[in-house]
C-alpha positions as CSV (number, residue, x, y, z in Angstrom):
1,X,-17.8,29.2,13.9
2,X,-15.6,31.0,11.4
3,X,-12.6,29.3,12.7
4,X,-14.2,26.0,12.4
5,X,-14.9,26.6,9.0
6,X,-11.9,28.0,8.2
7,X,-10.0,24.9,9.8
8,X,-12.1,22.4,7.8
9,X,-11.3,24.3,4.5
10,X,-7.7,24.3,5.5
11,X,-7.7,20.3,6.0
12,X,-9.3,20.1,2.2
13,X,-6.8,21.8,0.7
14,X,-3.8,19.9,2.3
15,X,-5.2,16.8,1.3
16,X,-5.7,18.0,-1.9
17,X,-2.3,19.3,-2.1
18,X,-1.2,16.0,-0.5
19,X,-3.0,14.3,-3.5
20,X,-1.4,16.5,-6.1
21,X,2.1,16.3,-4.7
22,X,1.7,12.4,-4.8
23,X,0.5,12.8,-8.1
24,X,3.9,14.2,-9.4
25,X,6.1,12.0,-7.6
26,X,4.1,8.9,-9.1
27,X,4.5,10.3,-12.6
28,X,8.1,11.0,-11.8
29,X,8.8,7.2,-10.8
30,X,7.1,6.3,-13.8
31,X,8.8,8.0,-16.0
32,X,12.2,7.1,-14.4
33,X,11.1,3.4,-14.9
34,X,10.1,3.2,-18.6
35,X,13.4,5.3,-18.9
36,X,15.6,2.9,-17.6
37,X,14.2,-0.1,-19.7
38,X,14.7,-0.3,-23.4
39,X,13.1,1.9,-25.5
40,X,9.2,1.2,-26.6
41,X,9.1,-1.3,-24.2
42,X,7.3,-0.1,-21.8
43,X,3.5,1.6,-22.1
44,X,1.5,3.5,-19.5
45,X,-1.6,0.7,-18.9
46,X,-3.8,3.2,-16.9
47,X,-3.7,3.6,-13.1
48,X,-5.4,1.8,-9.7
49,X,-6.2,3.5,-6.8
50,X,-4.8,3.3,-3.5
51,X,-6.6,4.4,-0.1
52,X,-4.4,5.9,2.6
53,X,-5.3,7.2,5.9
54,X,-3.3,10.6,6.7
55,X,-4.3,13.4,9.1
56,X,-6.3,15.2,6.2
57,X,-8.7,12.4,5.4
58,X,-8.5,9.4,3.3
59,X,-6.8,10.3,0.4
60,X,-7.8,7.9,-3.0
61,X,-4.3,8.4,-4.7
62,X,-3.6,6.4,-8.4
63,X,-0.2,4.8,-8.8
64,X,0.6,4.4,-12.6
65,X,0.6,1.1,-13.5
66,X,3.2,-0.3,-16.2
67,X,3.3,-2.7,-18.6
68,X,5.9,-4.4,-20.7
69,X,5.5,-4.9,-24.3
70,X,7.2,-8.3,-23.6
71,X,4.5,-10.1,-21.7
72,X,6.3,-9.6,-18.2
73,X,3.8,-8.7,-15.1
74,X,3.0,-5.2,-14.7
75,X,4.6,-2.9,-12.0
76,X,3.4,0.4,-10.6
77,X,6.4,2.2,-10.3
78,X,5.1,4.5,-7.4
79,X,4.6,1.6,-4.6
80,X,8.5,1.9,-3.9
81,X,8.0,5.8,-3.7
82,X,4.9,5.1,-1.4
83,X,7.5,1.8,0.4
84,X,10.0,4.4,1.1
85,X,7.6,7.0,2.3
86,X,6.3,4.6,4.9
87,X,9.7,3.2,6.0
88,X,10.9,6.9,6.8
89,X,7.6,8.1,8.7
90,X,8.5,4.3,10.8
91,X,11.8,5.6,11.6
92,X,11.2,9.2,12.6
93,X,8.1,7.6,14.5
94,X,10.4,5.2,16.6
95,X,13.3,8.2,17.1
96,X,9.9,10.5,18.4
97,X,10.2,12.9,15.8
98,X,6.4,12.1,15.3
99,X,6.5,12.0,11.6
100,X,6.6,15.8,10.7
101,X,7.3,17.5,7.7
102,X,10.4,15.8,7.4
103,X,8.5,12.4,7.1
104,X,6.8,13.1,3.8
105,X,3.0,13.8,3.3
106,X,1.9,10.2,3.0
């Protein structure tokens, strides 16, 4: 029983840490974006939330979303972090590495 419990608490707090580790690289992205357009162009317009399915749980992850002072659409800077994430779990999948550590925590 104590092992049970102990196993469930572990899967919370890898999620969690799965969550915050997401949360960096999204700011991170986001900040590399508005960097690399001209300056006071580009403002933080809040966030949406994305479910994804990993082997802790759902995980409810926001993605920053961006918008430009000049009327063009807004982007969210972390879907190519989360595009490239995906991509490399595919490949290590198909070369039966399984998707380990090496494949990111998405």
């Amino acid at each position: 029983m104590v092992e049970a419990q102990v196993a469930t608490a572990g899967q919370r707090l890898l999620g969690r840490l799965c969550k915050l580790q997401w949360e960096e690289m999204d700011a991170q992205a986001a900040a590399r974006y508005a960097a690399a357009q001209a300056p006071g162009s580009v403002e933080r317009d809040g966030a949406e939330t994305l479910a994804v399915a990993s082997r802790f749980g759902t995980l409810y992850l926001r993605r920053q979303v961006c918008a430009h002072t000049d009327g063009r659409p807004h982007v969210m800077p972390g879907n190519d972090v989360a595009e490239l994430r995906r991509r490399r779990r595919a490949v290590c999948v198909a070369a039966g590495a399984g998707g380990g550590d090496h494949a990111g925590a998405l």
